[in-house]
C-alpha positions in Angstrom: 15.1 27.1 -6.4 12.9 30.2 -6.2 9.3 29.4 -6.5 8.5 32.9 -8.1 9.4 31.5 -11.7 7.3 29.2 -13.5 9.5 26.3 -14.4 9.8 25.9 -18.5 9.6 22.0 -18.9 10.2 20.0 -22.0 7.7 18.5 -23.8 5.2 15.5 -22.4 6.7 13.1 -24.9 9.9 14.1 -23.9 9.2 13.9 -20.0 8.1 10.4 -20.5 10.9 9.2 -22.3 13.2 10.5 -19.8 11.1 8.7 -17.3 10.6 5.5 -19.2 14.8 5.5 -20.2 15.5 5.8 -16.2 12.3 2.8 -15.6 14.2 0.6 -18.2 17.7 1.0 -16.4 15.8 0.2 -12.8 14.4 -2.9 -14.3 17.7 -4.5 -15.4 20.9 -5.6 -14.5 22.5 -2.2 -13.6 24.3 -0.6 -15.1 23.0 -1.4 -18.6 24.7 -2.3 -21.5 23.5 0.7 -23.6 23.7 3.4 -20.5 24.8 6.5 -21.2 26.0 9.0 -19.1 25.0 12.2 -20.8 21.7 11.0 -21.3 21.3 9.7 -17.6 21.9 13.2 -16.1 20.0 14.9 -18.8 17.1 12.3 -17.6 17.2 12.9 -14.1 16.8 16.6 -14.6 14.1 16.6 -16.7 12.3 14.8 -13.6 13.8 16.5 -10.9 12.4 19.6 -12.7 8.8 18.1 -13.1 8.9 17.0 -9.8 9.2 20.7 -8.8 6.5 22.0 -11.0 4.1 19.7 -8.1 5.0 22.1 -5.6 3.0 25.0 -6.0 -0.2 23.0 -7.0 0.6 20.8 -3.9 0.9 23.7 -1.3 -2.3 25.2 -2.3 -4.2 22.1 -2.4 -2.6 21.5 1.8 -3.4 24.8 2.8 -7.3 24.1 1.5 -6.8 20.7 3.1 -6.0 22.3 6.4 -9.1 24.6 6.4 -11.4 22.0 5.6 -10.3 19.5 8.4 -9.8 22.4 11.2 -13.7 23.3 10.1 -15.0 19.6 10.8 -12.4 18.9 13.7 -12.5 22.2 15.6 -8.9 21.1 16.4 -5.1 21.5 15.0 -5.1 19.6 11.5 -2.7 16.9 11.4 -1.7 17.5 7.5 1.4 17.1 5.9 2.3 17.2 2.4 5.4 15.8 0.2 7.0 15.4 -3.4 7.5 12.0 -3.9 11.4 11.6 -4.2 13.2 10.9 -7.7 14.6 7.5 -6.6 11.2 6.2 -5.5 9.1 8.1 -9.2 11.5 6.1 -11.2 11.0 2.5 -8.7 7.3 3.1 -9.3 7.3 3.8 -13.1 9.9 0.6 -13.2 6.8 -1.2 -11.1 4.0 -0.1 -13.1 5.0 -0.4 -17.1 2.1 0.8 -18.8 2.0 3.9 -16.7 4.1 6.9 -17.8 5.7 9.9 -15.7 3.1 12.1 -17.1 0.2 9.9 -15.7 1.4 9.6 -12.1 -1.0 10.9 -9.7 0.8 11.2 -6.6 4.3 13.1 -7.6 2.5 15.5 -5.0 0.7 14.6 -2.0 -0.4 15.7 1.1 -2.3 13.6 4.0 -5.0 14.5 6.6 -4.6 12.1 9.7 -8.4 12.0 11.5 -9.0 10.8 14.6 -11.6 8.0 13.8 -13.9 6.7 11.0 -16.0 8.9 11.5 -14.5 12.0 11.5 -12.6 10.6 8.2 -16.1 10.3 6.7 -17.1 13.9 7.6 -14.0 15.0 6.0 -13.7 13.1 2.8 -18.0 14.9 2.3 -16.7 18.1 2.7 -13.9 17.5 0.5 -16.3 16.0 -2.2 -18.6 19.1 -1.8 -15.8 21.8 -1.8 -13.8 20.4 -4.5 -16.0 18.1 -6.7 -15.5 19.5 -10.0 -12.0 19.4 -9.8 -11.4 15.6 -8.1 -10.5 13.7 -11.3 -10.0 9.8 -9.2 -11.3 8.4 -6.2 -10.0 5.7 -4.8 -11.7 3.9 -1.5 -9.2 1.6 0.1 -11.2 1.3 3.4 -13.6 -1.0 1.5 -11.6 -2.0 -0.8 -7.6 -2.6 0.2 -4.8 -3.5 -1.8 -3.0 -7.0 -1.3 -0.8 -5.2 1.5 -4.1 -4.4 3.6 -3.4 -1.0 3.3 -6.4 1.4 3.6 -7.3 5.0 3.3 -8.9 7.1 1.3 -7.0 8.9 -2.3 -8.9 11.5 -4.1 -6.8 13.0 -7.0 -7.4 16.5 -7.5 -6.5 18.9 -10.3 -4.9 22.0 -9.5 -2.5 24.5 -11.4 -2.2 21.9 -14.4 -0.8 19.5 -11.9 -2.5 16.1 -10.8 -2.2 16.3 -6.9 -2.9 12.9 -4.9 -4.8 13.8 -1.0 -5.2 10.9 1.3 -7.6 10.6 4.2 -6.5 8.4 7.2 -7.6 7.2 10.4 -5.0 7.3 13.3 -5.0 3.3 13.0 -4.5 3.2 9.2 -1.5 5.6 9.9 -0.3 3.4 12.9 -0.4 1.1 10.1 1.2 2.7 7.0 4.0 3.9 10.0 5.0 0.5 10.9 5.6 -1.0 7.2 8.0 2.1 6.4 9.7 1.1 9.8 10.1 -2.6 8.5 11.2 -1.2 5.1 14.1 0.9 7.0 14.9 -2.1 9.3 15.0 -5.1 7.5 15.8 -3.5 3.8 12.5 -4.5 2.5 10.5 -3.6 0.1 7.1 -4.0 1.9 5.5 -0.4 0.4 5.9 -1.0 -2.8 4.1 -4.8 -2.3 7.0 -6.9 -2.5 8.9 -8.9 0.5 9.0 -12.1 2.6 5.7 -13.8 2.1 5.7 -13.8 6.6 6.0 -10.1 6.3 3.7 -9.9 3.9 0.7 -11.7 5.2 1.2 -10.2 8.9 0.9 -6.5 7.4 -2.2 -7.4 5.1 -3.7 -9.2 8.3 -2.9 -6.2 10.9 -4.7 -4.1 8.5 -7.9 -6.0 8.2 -7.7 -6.2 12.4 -7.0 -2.2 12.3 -10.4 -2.2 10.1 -12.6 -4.0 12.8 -11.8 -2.3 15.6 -12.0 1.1 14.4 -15.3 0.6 12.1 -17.0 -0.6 15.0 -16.6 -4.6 13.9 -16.4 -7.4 15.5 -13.1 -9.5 15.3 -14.1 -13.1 13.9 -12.5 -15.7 15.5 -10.6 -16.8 12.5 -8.9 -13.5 11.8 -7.6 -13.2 15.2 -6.2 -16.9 14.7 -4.9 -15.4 11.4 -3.3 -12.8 13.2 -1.3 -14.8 15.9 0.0 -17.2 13.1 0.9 -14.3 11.0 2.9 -12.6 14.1 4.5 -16.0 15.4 5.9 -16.6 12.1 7.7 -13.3 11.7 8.9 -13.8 15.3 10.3 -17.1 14.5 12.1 -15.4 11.2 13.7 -12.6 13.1 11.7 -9.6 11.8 10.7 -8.9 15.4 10.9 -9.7 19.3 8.3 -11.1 21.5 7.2 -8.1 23.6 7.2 -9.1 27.4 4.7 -8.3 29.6 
C-alpha cells in the first residue's frame, strides 16, 4: 500500500462498530450464531485500514524517538516501532469492553530500550520537555506495575490525528517482557494479555519485582527471594521449564 495517499476511513462510529462486531464474535463461542460473512470481511477492512492510518504518525514519532535517545546515550538507539496486529486489536477490545477501537492508544508503538534506570530517567525528561504539549497519557509502571509485574514507562503522544503509544524500558524490564512472549509462544499461553496458569502467573509478577531491585539499586528482602524460589520450583515441577545445571 503506498504511503503517499492519505487513507479515506469511514466514520468513528462506524470504525467502532466494526471493531466492537469482531470483539463480540472473539468473546463467544465461535462462530456465532448471527455471524455473517459479508459483514466479517467488511469488518476486518475497516480495521486493517485504520490500523494503517498509525503508520505515518508512528514513523515520525520513532524517528524523534531515535534523536532524543542518541542525544542522552551518545550511542546507537535501540528503538523499534510496530502496528499492533489485527488479531491481537480485536483480543484486546474483546479484553477491555468499555474501550472502543477508536480509544486505543497503542495501535502504534514504538520502544526505546536503555541501558539502566538511569539512563531511562534522563530519557523519559527529555521526552517530557521536547514533546509535553502533545503527550496526552502517562503511565509509570516502574512504580506502579500491573498484576503481571510488568514495568516500563508509556507516554501517549498525539501526532498526525493519530494516538501513538512510546514505551521506555530498561534492558532488565525488556529481559523481562522477552521471556513472557517466549512462554506465550511455547506453552500456548496467554501470559501478555494477563491471563494463564496461576504458577506462571505468580513467577512472572515475582521476576519482575526482583528485576526492579537490582536494577533501582534495592536491596532484595529476604522474603521476595523466598518468593521467588517457590514461584520458579513450582513452574519446574509443572513442566513450563527445566532446572538449569550448573
Amino acid at each position: 500500500m503506498s504511503t503517499g495517499t492519505a487513507l479515506i476511513l469511514p466514520s468513528k462510529g462506524h470504525i467502532n462498530r466494526c471493531g466492537e462486531y469482531l470483539a463480540d464474535g472473539q468473546r463467544q463461542e465461535y462462530p456465532p450464531a448471527w455471524f455473517d460473512n459479508d459483514r466479517f470481511f467488511e469488518a476486518h477492512a475497516v480495521i486493517s485500514n485504520y490500523r494503517a492510518a498509525h503508520q505515518r504518525p508512528l514513523s515520525s514519532v520513532t524517528v524523534g524517538l531515535r534523536q532524543i535517545v542518541r542525544s542522552e546515550t551518545q550511542d546507537a538507539p535501540l528503538v523499534s516501532q510496530r502496528l499492533k496486529r489485527v488479531p491481537r486489536i480485536i483480543r484486546k477490545l474483546a479484553r477491555m469492553e468499555k474501550t472502543n477501537l477508536a480509544r486505543l492508544e497503542d495501535i502504534g508503538g514504538c520502544r526505546a530500550v536503555l541501558d539502566d534506570a538511569e539512563t531511562l530517567a534522563r530519557v523519559w525528561a527529555h521526552v517530557e520537555k521536547t514533546w509535553g504539549q502533545t503527550i496526552v497519557r502517562r503511565r509509570d509502571y516502574v512504580q506502579n506495575p500491573n498484576a503481571m509485574g510488568y514495568r516500563a514507562i508509556h507516554l501517549t503522544v498525539q501526532r498526525g490525528g493519530r494516538r501513538i503509544e512510546v514505551q521506555l524500558r530498561t534492558q532488565g524490564q525488556q529481559s523481562w517482557a522477552n521471556a513472557i512472549e517466549s512462554a506465550d509462544s511455547n506453552h500456548n499461553l496467554t501470559l501478555k494479555d494477563g491471563a494463564g496458569p496461576e504458577s506462571m502467573l505468580r513467577y512472572f509478577s515475582t521476576a519482575g519485582d526482583v528485576i526492579y531491585h537490582q536494577e533501582y539499586g534495592i536491596a532484595l528482602p529476604d522474603a521476595l527471594r523466598s518468593r521467588l524460589n517457590e514461584a520458579t520450583d513450582k513452574v519446574i515441577t509443572e513442566g513450563y521449564y527445566s532446572r538449569r545445571r550448573a
